[in-house]
Every structure is written in structure tokens, then in C-alpha cells.
C-alpha positions in Angstrom: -18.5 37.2 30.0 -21.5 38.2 28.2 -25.0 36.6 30.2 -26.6 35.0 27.7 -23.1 33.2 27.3 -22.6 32.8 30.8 -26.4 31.0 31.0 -25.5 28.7 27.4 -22.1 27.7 29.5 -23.6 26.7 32.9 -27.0 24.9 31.4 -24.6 23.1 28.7 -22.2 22.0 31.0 -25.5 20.5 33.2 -26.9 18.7 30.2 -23.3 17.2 29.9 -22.8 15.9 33.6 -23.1 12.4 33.0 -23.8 10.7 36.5 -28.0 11.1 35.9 -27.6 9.4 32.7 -25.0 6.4 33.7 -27.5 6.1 37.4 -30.6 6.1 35.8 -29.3 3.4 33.2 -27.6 1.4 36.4 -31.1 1.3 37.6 -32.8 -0.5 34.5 -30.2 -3.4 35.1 -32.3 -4.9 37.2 -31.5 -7.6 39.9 -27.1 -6.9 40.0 -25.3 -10.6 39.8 -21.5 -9.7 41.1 -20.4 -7.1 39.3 -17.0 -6.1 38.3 -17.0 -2.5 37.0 -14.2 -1.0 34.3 -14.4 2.6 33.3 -12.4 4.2 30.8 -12.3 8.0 29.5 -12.4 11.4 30.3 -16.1 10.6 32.3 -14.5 7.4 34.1 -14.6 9.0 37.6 -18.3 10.5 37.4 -19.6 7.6 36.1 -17.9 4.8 37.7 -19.3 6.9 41.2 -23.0 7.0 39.8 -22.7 3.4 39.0 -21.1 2.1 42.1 -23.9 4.0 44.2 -26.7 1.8 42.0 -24.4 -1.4 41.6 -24.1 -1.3 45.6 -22.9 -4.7 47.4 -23.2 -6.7 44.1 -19.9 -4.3 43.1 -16.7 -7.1 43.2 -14.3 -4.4 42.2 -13.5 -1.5 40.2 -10.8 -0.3 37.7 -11.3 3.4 36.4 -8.7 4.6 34.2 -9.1 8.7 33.7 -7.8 11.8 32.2 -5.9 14.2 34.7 -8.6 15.8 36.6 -7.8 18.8 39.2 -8.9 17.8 42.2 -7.8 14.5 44.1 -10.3 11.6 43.7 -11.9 9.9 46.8 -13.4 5.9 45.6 -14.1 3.0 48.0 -11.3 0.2 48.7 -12.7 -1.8 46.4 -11.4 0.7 43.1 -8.6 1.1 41.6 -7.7 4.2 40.1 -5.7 5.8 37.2 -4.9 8.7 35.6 -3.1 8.8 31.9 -2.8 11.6 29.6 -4.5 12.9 26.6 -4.4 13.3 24.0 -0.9 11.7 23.0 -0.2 8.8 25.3 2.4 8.3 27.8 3.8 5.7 29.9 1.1 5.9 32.2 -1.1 5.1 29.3 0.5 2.2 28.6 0.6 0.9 32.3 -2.9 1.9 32.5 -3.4 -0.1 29.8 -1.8 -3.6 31.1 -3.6 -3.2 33.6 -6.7 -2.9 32.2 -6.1 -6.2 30.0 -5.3 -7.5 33.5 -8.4 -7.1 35.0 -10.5 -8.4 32.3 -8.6 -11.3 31.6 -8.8 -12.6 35.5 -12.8 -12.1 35.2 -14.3 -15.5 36.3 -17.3 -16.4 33.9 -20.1 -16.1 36.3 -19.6 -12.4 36.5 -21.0 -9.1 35.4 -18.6 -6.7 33.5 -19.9 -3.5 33.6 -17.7 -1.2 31.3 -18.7 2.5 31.2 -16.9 4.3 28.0 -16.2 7.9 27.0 -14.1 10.3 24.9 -10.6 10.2 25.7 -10.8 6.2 25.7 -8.6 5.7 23.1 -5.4 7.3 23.8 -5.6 5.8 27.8 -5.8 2.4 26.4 -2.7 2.3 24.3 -0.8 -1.0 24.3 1.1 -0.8 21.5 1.5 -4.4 19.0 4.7 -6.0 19.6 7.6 -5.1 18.0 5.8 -1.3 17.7 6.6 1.1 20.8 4.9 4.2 22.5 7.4 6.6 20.5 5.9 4.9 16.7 2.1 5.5 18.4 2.8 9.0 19.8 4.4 10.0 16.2 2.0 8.7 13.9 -1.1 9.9 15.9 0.4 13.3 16.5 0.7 13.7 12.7 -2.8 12.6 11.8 -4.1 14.7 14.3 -2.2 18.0 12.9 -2.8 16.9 9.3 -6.7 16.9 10.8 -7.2 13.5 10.0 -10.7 13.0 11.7 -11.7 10.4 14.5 -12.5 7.0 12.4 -9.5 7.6 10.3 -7.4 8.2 13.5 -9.0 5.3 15.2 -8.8 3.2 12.0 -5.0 3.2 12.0 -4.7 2.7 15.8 -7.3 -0.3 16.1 -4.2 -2.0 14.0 -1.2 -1.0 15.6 -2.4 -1.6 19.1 -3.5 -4.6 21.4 -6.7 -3.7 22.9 -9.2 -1.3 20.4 -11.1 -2.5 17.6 -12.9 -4.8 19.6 -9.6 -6.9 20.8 -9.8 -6.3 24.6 -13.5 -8.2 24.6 -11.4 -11.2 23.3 -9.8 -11.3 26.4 -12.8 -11.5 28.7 -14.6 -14.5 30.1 -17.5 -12.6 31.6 -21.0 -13.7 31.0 -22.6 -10.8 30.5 -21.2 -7.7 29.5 -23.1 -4.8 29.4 -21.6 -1.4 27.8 -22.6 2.1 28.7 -21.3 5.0 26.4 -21.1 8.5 26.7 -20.2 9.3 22.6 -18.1 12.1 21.5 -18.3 10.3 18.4 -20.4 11.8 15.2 -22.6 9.7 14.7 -21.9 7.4 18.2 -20.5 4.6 16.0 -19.3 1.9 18.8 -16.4 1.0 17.0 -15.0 4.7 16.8 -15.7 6.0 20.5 -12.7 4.9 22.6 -11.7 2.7 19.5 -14.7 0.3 20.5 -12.6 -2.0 22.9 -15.4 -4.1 23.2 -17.0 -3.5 19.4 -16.8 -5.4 16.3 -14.4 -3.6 14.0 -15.3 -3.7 10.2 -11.8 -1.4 9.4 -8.6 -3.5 7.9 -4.9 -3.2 7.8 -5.5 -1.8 4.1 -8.2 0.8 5.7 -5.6 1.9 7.9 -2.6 2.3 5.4 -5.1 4.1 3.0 -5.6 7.0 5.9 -1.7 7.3 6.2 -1.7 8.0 2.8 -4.7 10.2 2.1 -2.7 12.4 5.1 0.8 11.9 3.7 2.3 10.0 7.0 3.4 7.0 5.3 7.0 7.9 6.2 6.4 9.4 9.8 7.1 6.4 11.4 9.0 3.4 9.0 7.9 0.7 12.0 3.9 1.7 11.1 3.8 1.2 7.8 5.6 -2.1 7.9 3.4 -3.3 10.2 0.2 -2.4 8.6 1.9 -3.5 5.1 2.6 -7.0 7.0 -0.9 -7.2 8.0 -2.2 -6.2 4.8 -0.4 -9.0 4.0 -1.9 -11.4 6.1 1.2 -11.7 8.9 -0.6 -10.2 11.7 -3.9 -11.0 13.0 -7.2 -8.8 11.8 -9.2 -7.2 14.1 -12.2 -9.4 15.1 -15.4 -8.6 13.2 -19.2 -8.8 13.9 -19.4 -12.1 13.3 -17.1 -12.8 15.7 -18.4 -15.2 19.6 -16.5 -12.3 21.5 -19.5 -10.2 21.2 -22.4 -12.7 22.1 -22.1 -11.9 25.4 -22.4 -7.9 25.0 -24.6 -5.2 25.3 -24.1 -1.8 24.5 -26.0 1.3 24.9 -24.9 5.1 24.3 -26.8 7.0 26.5 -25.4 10.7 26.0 -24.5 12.0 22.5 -23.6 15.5 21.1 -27.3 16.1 20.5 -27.7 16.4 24.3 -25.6 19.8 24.6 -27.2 21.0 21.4 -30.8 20.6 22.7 -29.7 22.2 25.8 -28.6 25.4 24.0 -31.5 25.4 22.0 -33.2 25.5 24.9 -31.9 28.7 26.7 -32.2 30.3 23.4 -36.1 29.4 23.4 -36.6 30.7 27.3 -35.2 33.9 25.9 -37.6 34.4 22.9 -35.4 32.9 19.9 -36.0 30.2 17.7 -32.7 28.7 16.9 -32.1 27.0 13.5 -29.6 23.9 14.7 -27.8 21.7 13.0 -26.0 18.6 14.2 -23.2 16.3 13.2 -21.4 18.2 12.1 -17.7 17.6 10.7 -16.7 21.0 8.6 -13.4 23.1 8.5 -13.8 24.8 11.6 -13.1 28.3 10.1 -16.0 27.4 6.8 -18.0 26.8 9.9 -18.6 30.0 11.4 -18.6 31.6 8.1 -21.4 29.7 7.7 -22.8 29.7 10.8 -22.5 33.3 10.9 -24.7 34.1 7.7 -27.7 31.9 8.3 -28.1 34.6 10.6 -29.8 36.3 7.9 -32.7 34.1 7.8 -32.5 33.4 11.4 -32.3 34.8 14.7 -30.3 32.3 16.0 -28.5 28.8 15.4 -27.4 26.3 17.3 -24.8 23.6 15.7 -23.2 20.7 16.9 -20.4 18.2 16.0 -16.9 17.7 15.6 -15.7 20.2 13.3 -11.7 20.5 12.2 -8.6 22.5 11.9 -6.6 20.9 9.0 -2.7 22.2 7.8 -1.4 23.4 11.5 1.7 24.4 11.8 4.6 24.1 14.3 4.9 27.2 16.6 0.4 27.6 16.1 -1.9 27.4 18.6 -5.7 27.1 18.6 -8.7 24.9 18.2 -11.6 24.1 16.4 -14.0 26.0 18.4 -11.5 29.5 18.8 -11.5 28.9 15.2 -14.8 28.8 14.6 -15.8 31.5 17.0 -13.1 33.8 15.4 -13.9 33.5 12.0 -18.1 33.8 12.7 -17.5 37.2 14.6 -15.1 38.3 11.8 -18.0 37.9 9.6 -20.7 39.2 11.6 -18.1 42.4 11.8 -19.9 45.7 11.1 -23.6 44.8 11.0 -26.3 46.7 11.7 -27.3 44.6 15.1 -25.9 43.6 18.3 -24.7 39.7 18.1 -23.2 36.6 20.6 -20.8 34.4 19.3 -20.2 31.2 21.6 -18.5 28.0 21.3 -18.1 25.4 24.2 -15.5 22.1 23.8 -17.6 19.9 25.9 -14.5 18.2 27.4 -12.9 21.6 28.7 -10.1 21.4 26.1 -10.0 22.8 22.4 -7.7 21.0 20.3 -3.9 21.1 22.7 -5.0 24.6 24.8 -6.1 25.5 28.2 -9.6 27.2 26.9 -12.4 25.9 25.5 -14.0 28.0 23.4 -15.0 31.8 23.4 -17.5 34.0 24.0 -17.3 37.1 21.2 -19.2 40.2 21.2 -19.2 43.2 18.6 -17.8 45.4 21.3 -14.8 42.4 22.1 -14.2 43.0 18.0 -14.1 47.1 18.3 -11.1 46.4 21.2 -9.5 44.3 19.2 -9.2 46.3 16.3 -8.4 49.5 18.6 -4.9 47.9 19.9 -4.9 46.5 16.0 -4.7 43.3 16.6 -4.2 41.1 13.8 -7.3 39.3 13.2 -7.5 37.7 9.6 -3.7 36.7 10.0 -4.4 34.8 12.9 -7.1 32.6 11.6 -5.3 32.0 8.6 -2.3 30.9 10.4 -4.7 28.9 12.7 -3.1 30.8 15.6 -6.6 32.1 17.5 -5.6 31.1 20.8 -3.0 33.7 21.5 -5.5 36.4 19.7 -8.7 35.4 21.5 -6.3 35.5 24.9 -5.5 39.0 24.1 -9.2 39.6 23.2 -10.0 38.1 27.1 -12.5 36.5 25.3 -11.5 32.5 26.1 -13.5 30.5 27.7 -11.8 28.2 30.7 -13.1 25.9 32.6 -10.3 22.8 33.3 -11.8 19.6 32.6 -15.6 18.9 32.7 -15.4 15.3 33.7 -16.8 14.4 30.2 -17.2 14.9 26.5 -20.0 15.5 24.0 -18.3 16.9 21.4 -18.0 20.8 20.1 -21.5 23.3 20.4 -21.3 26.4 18.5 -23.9 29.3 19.3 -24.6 32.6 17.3 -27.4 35.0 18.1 -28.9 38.4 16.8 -30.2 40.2 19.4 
């Protein structure tokens, strides 16, 4: 891998590591009444550890639910761990889910809840809403998510078809004090989007959610969803509970990493090497309009740095990619035959873009020049949203298994 790229991969993956952020927030707590501690995401295990080692012997007990991670997990006695899949949910999910409602609902009112949230939070917390099952879930969010329906529409529909997002599960506690730490791979970090805001008010309805099926044609992928949500358009099932609601008296929530964090760590190993990046943030484009984009500011600028949540909308069975090999692809495709030497990099904070093993690439003009020596077809791949298996034969992928957290997508070009 090219240096600069190597350096923008191992200082953005620092930035991301979420244990300074969750300790040094643990630490403005104060004096610790018993504390019972619930994390849920894809940075559950790093930040349950950070906070259990600031918590200390006010910590009652633990319950960390996380993504698959490599390497087994060591926690104290007191913690309970475990692992569900992402990012259509399983059985394990839905275990992992009981339990979860378990936990809070036996927490006595004198206590502490300390509930650290992350990316990945809504598909390990899936309880589906009686007489719905897993199989209705898994269906209807695998077509949203292929018709590139984006995060709050996704979250919109499940918030009504399940028993613990949209601020349900906080319903079910008895806790005093609640206090919420999130790390957001949300645009925006809207509360009620990341993880489906278990503990935030939801201002999305049953008629939010059946609009979204809809606008993304999936109002016959599963008949059981759309009667559901028609019934509690209707008024037969109960709303999700709102701002004005008691549950949330008692709560506290505070994000304390965000997709800005990885961008501003780019930026700066682009300044330590004499560039001044343009960047951008929040952004939610077509991932392929992206690094077309991307790619021709660089003829005002030396370099640019954007970040966000871009999309890949209109996939096909049998494709495979992401946003970011998308992205990356159609930037160096661009930036083909200039007059100058170039980078093209783009890093899925989480480890995984879109339902691949790699997360991101790392392009060069001399990766393009090999490509189109074995003539490899480029432009049919990224309009077939197939980049995964071209950037693979390009051994330009970036893979690094899960990160233990996730800040959203970071997309780097540079003219050097």
C-alpha cells in the first residue's frame, strides 16, 4: 500500500479507537452510585472495558451485546457477553435482544444505568413485534438496504415493527439516572437514528414508516409488514413514545465521537505533509457521483478530505461492492490520464464496506495502468456496482477485520 495511505489508515483508525473518549467521559461522572452498565454495537467491547476500568467497584453488572469480533474476549465475572450478527439479524440477535430487555427491566430504581451506544446497534437489538418474526425483519431490511434506502428511513420502518428501538426499551427501565454515551455513525448524530435510539424519543410514525416502503417499492416484500404498519397507521398498535414522553426524564445522552473525528484526523496527516485539504462532511451522495466529484475539486485543490455516509442504490443479485470501493473506483477512473501523480483512499470506519470483507481501497495511477494492461473491465464494473471483485484483482482493497467501532465512511484524494 502506498505511504501516505498507509499513514491516513493507521492515524484514522487511532482517532476512531473509542476507549479515550468513553474513559475520559466515565471520568466527568463524578462520584459512581451502583452502576449497572449495558453496551450495545459494534464498539460495545472497547467501551464497556474503558468504562468498567473508571466505573470500578461502583460497577453492579454488565451486559455487552457486540458484533463478531476475531479474537476471543476476556471481561470480569461480573459481565455478560454477546455476540450477534450484522448487518441482517439472526437468532442470536434476537436472544441477545431478550436478554437485553431482561436486564433493564430487573434494574431496581436506586441505580445507575450506564448504556454505551454505537453503530451496529440496531440490527443486535432486534425483537421483532408480535405476530411479526425474524424472517418479515430480515426480508424487509434486506430490501431497503439494497434499494439504498438510507439510515433514518431504514430505522424509521424498524422503530415500528420491533419491541425495543424508537425509544421503547427506556420504557422498560426503572433506573434513576440513566446516562447515555454514543459513538454516532449517524449523519448528523441524531439520537433517535443511531442504534434506533433505544433510549430516545422517536418523532417517526407508523405512516413515516409505510411512506419509506413505498418511496423504495417494498410494500409487497413482506405482506405481514405492511399490515402491521397499516394497523398501526390505523391506531391498533401502540406509537412509539415521543419527547414528551416521562420515560426520558431520567436520561442523559451525550455523543462523544462523530464522523468529523476521522475526517479531522485525515486532514491532519494531509497538513503534516504540506497540503491543505478542502473537506467536506456529512455527506450522504451516490457513492459513484461522489468520487466524480471528489475527484475534480482537485482542480482547485490539492487535496480533499470528505466524510459521511454515502450510498450505492439499484444493486443487483450476483454484485458485490460498497460505497467506499465505489467511490474510490469511480474518483481514480476520473483522475485517469492526468498530468500529475494522485492517491485515491477511502476507509469504512467499521472495517466493513457495504456486505464485503475490505473496507475501502487505496488507488494509485500506476494500480490504473495494471489494470488496464490485463484489461480489466473498469467502467462495467462500477456501473454494475460490482467493484469488489475489480479492486481485488487490482490488490488494491483495503482489509483490516473489524475495528471495534464505527464513524462512518472517509474518502481521501490528493495531487501530489
Amino acid at each position: 500500500m502506498d505511504n501516505l495511505a498507509q499513514q491516513l489508515l493507521h492515524l484514522i483508525r487511532l482517532s476512531a479507537d473509542p476507549r479515550a473518549a468513553t474513559s475520559a467521559h466515565c471520568q466527568l461522572l463524578g462520584d459512581n452510585p451502583p452502576t449497572h452498565l449495558l453496551a450495545i454495537g459494534k464498539a460495545a467491547i472497547p467501551m464497556a472495558k474503558a468504562a468498567q476500568a473508571e466505573v470500578g467497584d461502583h460497577l453492579v453488572s454488565s451486559l455487552v451485546i457486540s458484533t463478531p469480533v476475531p479474537k476471543q474476549v476476556r471481561f470480569n465475572k461480573e459481565t455478560e457477553l454477546h455476540i450477534a450478527d450484522h448487518p441482517l439479524a439472526t437468532d442470536r440477535n434476537v436472544l441477545a435482544a431478550q436478554r437485553t430487555l431482561e436486564f433493564v427491566r430487573s434494574l431496581p430504581p436506586d441505580a445507575r444505568l450506564l448504556a454505551l451506544l454505537s453503530g451496529g446497534g440496531s440490527a443486535l437489538l432486534t425483537l421483532p413485534a408480535p405476530p411479526l418474526t425474524l424472517g418479515d425483519i430480515r426480508s424487509v431490511s434486506d430490501a431497503l438496504m439494497r434499494a439504498g434506502c438510507n439510515i433514518q428511513g431504514l430505522n424509521a420502518v424498524r422503530k415500528h415493527i420491533e419491541q425495543l428501538k424508537g425509544g421503547r426499551l427506556a420504557q422498560h427501565s426503572s433506573a434513576v439516572d440513566t446516562r447515555v454515551v454514543v459513538v454516532s455513525d449517524v449523519v448528523g448524530d441524531d439520537l433517535s437514528t443511531i442504534a434506533s435510539g433505544p433510549f430516545a424519543p422517536d418523532e417517526s410514525t407508523f405512516a413515516d414508516a409505510l411512506d419509506v416502503l413505498s418511496y423504495y417499492e417494498c410494500l409487497r416484500t413482506s405482506d405481514a409488514v405492511t399490515r402491521f404498519l397499516e394497523e398501526g397507521a390505523a391506531g391498533e398498535h401502540e406509537e412509539t413514545p415521543k419527547p414528551c414522553e416521562s420515560a426520558f426524564a431520567s436520561i442523559l445522552s451525550l455523543v462523544i465521537q462523530f464522523n468529523e473525528t476521522a475526517v479531522h484526523a485525515a486532514a491532519g496527516v494531509l497538513e503534516s505533509h504540506d497540503f491543505a485539504p478542502y473537506i467536506e462532511t456529512d455527506s450522504t451522495a451516490e457513492a459513484s457521483e461522489l468520487g466524480v466529484y471528489a475527484a475534480k475539486l482537485l482542480s482547485e485543490h490539492d487535496s480533499v478530505v470528505i466524510g459521511g455516509e454515502p450510498v450505492v442504490t439499484g444493486i443487483k443479485p450476483g454484485s458485490s461492492g460498497g460505497p467506499m470501493q465505489e467511490a474510490a473506483l469511480a474518483a481514480a477512473l476520473t483522475l485517469e490520464n492526468r498530468d500529475f501523480d494522485w492517491l485515491v483512499f477511502t476507509f469504512a470506519t467499521d472495517g466493513f464496506d457495504g456486505p464485503t470483507s475490505a473496507a475501502g481501497a487505496a488507488i494509485t495511477p500506476i494500480d490504473l495502468e495494471q489494470a488496464r494492461a490485463k484489461s480489466l473491465q473498469l467502467e462495467k464494473a462500477l456501473a454494475e456496482h460490482n467493484t469488489h471483485p475489480m479492486l481485488a484483482q487490482m490488490s488494491t482493497l483495503i482489509k483490516t477485520g473489524p475495528t471495534g467501532t464505527n464513524i462512518n465512511d472517509i474518502l481521501v484524494i490528493v495531487r501530489r
